[in-house]
PATOR-863713 format. One record per residue: residue number from 1; residue in three letters; x, y, z of N, C-alpha, C in turn. Coordinates in Angstrom, 1 decimal. Example, Ala and Ser with C-alpha at 12.3 -4.5 7.8 and 13.67 -1.06 7.14 Angstrom:
BEGIN
<pos=1 code=ALA n.u=13.2 n.v=-5.7 n.w=7.8 ca.u=12.3 ca.v=-4.5 ca.w=7.8 c.u=13.2 c.v=-3.3 c.w=7.8>
<pos=2 code=SER n.u=12.8 n.v=-2.2 n.w=7.1 ca.u=13.7 ca.v=-1.1 ca.w=7.1 c.u=12.9 c.v=0.0 c.w=7.9>
This chain:
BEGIN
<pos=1 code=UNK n.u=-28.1 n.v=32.7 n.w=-21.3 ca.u=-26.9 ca.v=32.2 ca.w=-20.9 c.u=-27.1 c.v=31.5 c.w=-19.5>
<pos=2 code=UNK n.u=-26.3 n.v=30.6 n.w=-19.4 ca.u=-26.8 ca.v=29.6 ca.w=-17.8 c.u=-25.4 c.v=29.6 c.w=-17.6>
<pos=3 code=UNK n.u=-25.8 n.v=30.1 n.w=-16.2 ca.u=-24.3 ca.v=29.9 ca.w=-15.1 c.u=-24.1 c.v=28.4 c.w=-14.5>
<pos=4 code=UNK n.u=-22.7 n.v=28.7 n.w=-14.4 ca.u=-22.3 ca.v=27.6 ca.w=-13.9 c.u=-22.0 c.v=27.8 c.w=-12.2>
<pos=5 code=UNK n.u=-22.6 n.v=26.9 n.w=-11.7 ca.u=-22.7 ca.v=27.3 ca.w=-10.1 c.u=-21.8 c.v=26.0 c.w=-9.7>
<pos=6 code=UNK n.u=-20.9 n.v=25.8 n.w=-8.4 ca.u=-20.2 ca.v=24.8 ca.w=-7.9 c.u=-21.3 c.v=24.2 c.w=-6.7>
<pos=7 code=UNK n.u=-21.0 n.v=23.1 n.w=-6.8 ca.u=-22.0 ca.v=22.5 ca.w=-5.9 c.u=-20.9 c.v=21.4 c.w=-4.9>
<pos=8 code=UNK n.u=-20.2 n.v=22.8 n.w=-3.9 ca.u=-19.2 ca.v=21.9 ca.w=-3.1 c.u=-20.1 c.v=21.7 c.w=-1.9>
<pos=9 code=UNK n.u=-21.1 n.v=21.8 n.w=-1.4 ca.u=-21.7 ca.v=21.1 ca.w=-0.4 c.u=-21.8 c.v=20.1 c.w=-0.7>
<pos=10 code=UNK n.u=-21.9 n.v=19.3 n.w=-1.8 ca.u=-22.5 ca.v=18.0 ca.w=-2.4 c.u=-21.3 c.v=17.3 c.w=-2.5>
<pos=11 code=UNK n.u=-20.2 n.v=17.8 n.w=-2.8 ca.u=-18.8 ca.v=17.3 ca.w=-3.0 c.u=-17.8 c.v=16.8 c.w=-1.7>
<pos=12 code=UNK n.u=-18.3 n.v=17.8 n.w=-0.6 ca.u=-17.5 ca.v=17.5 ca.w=0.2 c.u=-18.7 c.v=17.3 c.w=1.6>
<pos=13 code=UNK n.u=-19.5 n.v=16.8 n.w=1.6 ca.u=-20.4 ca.v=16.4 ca.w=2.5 c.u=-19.8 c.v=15.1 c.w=3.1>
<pos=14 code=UNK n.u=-19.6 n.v=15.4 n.w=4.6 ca.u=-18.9 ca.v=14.3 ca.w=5.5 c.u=-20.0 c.v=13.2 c.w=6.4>
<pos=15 code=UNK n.u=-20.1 n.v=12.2 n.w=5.4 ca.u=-21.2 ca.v=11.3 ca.w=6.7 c.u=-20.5 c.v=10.1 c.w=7.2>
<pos=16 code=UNK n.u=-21.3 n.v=9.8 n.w=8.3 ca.u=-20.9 ca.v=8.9 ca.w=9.0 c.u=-20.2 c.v=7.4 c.w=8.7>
<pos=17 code=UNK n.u=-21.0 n.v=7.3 n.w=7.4 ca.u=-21.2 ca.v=5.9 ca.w=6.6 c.u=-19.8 c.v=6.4 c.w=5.8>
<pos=18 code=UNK n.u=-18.8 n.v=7.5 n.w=5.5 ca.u=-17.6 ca.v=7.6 ca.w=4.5 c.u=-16.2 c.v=7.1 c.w=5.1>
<pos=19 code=UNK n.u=-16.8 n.v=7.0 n.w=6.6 ca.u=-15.1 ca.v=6.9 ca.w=7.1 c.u=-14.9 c.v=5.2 c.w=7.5>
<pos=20 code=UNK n.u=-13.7 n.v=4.9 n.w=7.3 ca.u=-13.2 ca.v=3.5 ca.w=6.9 c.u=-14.0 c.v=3.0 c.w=8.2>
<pos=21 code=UNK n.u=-14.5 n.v=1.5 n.w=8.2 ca.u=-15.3 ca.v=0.7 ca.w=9.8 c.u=-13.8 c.v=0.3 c.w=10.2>
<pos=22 code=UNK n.u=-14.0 n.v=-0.1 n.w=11.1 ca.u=-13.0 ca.v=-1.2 ca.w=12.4 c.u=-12.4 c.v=-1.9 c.w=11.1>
<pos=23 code=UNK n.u=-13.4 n.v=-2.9 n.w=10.7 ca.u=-12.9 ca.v=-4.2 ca.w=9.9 c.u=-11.6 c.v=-3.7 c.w=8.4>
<pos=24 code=UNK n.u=-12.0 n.v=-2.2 n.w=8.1 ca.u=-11.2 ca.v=-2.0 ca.w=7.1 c.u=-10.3 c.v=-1.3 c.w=7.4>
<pos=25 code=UNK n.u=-10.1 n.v=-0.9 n.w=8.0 ca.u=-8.9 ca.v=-0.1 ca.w=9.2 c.u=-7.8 c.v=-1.1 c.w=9.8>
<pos=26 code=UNK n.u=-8.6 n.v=-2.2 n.w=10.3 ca.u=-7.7 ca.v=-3.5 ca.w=10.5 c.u=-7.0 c.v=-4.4 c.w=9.0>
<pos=27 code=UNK n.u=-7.5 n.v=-4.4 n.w=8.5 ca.u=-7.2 ca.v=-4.7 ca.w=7.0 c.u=-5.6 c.v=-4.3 c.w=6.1>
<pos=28 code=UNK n.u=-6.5 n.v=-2.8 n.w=6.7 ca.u=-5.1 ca.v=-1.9 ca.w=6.0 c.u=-3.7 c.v=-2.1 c.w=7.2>
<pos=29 code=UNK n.u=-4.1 n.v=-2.1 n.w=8.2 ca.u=-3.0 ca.v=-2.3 ca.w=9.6 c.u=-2.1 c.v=-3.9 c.w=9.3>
<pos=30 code=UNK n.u=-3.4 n.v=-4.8 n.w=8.5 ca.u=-2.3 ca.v=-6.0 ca.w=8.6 c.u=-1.3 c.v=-6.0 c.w=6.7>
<pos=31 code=UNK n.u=-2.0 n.v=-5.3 n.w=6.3 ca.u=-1.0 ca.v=-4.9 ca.w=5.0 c.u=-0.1 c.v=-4.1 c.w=5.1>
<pos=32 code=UNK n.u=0.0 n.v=-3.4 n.w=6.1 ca.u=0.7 ca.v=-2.3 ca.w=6.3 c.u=2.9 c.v=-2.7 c.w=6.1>
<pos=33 code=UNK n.u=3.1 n.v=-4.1 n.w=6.4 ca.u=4.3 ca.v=-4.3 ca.w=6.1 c.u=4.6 c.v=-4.2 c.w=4.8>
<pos=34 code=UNK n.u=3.2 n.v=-5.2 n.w=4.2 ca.u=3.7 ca.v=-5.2 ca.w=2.5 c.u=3.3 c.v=-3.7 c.w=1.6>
<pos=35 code=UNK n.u=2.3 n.v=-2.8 n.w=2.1 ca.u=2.4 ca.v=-1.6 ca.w=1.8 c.u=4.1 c.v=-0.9 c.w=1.8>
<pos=36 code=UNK n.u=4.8 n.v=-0.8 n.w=3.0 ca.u=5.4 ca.v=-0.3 ca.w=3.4 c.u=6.9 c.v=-0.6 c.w=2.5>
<pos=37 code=UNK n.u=6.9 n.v=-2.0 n.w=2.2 ca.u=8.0 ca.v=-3.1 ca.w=1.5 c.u=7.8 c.v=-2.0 c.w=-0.2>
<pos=38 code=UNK n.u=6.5 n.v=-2.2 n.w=-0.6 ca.u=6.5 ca.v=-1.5 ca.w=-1.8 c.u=6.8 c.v=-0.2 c.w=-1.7>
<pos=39 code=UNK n.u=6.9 n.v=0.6 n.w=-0.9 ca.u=7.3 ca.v=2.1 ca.w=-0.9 c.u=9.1 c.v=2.3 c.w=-0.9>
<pos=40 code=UNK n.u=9.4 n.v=1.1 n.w=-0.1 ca.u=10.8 ca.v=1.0 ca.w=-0.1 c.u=11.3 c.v=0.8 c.w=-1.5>
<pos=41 code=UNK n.u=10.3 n.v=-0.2 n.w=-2.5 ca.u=11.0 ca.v=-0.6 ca.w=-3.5 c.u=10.7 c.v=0.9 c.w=-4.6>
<pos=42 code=UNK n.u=9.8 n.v=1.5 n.w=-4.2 ca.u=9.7 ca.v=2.6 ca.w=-5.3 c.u=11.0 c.v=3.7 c.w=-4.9>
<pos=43 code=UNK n.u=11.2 n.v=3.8 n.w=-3.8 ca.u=12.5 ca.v=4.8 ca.w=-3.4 c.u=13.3 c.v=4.1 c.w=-3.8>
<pos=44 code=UNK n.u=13.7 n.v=3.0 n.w=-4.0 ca.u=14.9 ca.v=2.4 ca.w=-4.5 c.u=15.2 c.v=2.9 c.w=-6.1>
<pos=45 code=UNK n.u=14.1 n.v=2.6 n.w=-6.7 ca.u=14.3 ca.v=2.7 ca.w=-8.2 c.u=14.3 c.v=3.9 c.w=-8.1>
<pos=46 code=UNK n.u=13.4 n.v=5.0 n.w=-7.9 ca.u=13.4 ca.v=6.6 ca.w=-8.0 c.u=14.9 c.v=7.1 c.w=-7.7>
<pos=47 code=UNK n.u=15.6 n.v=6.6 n.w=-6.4 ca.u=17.2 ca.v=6.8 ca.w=-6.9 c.u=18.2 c.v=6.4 c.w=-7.7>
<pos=48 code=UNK n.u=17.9 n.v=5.2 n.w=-8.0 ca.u=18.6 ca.v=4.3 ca.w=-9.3 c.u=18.1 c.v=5.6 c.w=-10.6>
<pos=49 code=UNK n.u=17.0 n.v=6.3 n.w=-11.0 ca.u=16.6 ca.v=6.6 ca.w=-11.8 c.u=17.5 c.v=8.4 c.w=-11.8>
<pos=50 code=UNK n.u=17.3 n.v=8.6 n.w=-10.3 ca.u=18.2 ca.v=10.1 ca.w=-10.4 c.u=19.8 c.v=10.2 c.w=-10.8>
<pos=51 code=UNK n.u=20.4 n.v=8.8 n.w=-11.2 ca.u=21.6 ca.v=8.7 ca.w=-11.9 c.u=22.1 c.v=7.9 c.w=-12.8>
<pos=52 code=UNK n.u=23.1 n.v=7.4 n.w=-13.0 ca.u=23.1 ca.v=6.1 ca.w=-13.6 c.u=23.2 c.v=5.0 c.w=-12.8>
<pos=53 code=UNK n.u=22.6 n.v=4.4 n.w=-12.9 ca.u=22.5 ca.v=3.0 ca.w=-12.1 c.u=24.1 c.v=2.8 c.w=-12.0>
<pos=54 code=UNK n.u=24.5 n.v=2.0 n.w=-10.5 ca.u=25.6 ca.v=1.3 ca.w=-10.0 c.u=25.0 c.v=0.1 c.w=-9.8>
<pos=55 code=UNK n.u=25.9 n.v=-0.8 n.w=-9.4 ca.u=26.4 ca.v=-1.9 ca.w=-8.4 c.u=25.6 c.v=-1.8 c.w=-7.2>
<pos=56 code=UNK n.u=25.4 n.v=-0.8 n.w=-6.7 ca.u=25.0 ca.v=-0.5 ca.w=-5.5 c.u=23.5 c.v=-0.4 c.w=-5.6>
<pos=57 code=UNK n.u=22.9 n.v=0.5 n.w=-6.6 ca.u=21.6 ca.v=0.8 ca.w=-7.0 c.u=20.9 c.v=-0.8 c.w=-7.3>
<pos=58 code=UNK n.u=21.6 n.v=-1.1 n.w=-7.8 ca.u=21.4 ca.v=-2.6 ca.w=-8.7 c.u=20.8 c.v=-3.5 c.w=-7.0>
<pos=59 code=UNK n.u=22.0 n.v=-3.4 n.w=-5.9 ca.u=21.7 ca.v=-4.6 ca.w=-4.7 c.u=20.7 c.v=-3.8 c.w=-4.1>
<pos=60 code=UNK n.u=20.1 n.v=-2.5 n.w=-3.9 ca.u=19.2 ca.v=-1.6 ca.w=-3.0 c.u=18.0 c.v=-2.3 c.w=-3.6>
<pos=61 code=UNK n.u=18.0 n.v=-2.4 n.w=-5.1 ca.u=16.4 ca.v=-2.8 ca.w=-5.8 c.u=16.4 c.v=-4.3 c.w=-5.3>
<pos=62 code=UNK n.u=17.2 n.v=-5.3 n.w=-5.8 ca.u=17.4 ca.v=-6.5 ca.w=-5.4 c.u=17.0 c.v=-6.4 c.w=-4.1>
<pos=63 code=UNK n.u=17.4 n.v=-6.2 n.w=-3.2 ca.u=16.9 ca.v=-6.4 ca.w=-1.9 c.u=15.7 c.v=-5.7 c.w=-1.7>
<pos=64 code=UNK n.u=15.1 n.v=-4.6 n.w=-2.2 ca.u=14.2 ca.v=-4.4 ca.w=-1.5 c.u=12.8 c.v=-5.1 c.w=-2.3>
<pos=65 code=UNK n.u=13.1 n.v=-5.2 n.w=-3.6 ca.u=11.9 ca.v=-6.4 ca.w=-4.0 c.u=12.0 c.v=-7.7 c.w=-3.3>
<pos=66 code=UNK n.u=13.3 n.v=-8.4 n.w=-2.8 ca.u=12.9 ca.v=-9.5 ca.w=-1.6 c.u=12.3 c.v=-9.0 c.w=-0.6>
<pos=67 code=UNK n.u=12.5 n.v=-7.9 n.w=-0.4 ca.u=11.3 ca.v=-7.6 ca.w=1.1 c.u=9.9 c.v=-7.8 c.w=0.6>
<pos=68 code=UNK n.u=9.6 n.v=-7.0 n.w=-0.5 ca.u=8.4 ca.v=-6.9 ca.w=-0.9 c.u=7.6 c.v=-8.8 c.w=-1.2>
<pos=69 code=UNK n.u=8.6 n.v=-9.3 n.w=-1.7 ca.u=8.5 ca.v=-11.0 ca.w=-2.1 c.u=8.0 c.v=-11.2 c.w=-0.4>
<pos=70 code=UNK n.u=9.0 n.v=-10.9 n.w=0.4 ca.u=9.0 ca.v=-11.9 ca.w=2.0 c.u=7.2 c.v=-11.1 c.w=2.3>
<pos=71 code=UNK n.u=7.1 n.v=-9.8 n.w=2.5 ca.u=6.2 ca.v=-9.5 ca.w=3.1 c.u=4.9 c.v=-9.7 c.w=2.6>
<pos=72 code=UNK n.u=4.8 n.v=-9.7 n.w=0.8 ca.u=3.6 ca.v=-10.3 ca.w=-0.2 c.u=3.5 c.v=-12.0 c.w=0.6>
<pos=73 code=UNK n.u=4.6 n.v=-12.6 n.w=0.8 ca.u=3.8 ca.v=-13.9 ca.w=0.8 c.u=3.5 c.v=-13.9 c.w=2.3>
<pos=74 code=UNK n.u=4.3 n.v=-13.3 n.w=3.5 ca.u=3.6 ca.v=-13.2 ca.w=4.8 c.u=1.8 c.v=-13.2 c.w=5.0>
<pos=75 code=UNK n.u=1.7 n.v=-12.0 n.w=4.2 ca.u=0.7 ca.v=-11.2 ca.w=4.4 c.u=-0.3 c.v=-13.1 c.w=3.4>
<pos=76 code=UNK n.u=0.1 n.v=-13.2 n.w=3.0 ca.u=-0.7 ca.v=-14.1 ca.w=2.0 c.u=-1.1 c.v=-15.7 c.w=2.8>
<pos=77 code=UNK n.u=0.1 n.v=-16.1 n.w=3.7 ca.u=0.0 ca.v=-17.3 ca.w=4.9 c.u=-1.2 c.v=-16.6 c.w=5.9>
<pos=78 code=UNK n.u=-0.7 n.v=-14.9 n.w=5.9 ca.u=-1.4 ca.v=-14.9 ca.w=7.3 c.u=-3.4 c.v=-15.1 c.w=7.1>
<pos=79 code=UNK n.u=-3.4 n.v=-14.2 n.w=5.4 ca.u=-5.1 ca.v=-14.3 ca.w=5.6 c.u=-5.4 c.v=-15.8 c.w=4.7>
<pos=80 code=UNK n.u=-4.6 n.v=-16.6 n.w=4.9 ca.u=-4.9 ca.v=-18.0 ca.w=4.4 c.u=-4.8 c.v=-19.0 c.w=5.9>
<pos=81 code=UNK n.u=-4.4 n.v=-18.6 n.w=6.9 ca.u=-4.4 ca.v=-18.7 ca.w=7.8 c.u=-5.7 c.v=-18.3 c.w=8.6>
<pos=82 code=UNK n.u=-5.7 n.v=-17.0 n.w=8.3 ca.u=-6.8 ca.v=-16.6 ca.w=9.4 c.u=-8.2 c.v=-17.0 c.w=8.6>
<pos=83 code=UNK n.u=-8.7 n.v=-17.2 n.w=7.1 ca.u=-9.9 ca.v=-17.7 ca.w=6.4 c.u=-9.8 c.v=-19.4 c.w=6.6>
<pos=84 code=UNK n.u=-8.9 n.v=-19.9 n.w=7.1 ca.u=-8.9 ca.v=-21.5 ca.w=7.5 c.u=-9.6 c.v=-21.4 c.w=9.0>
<pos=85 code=UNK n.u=-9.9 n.v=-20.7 n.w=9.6 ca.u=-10.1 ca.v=-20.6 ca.w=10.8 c.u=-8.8 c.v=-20.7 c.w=12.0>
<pos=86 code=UNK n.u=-7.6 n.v=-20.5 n.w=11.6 ca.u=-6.4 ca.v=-20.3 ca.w=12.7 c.u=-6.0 c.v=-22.2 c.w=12.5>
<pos=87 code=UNK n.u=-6.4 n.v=-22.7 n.w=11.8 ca.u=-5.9 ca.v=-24.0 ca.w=11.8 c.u=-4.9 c.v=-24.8 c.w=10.6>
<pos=88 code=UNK n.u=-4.0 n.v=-24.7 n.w=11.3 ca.u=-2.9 ca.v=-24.8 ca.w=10.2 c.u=-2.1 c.v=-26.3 c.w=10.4>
């Protein structure tokens, strides 16, 4: 019979090289609106979904997928902006 042994040293071993650099940390910082746009639009629907949809549920979604629209294409000028070299 062969045991089954856990091998959480190996699973949760913390190195240097695992934690996010500068460059992907900044990354996530400048997504961070349109991250945040899509969270709003998932709480919108998750309440729309806890009843029957209104009038009201209906303008919460509507507007908060235009945020998500405004902040997707922000985010999309800015690193088309910044891979042109800032020259626009």
């Amino acid at each position: 019979m062969s045991h089954i042994v856990t091998v959480q040293e190996a699973v949760t071993a913390f190195a240097d090289f695992m934690e996010p650099t500068n460059a992907e940390l900044d990354a996530i910082e400048l997504e961070m609106p349109a991250i945040l746009a899509d969270v709003d639009l998932i709480d919108a629907q998750i309440i729309a979904l806890d009843h029957t949809p209104n009038e009201v549920d209906a303008r919460r979604i509507r507007r908060a997928r235009n945020r998500v629209l405004v902040a997707r294409r922000d985010l999309a000028n800015r690193t088309t902006d910044e891979s042109a070299g800032g020259v626009a």
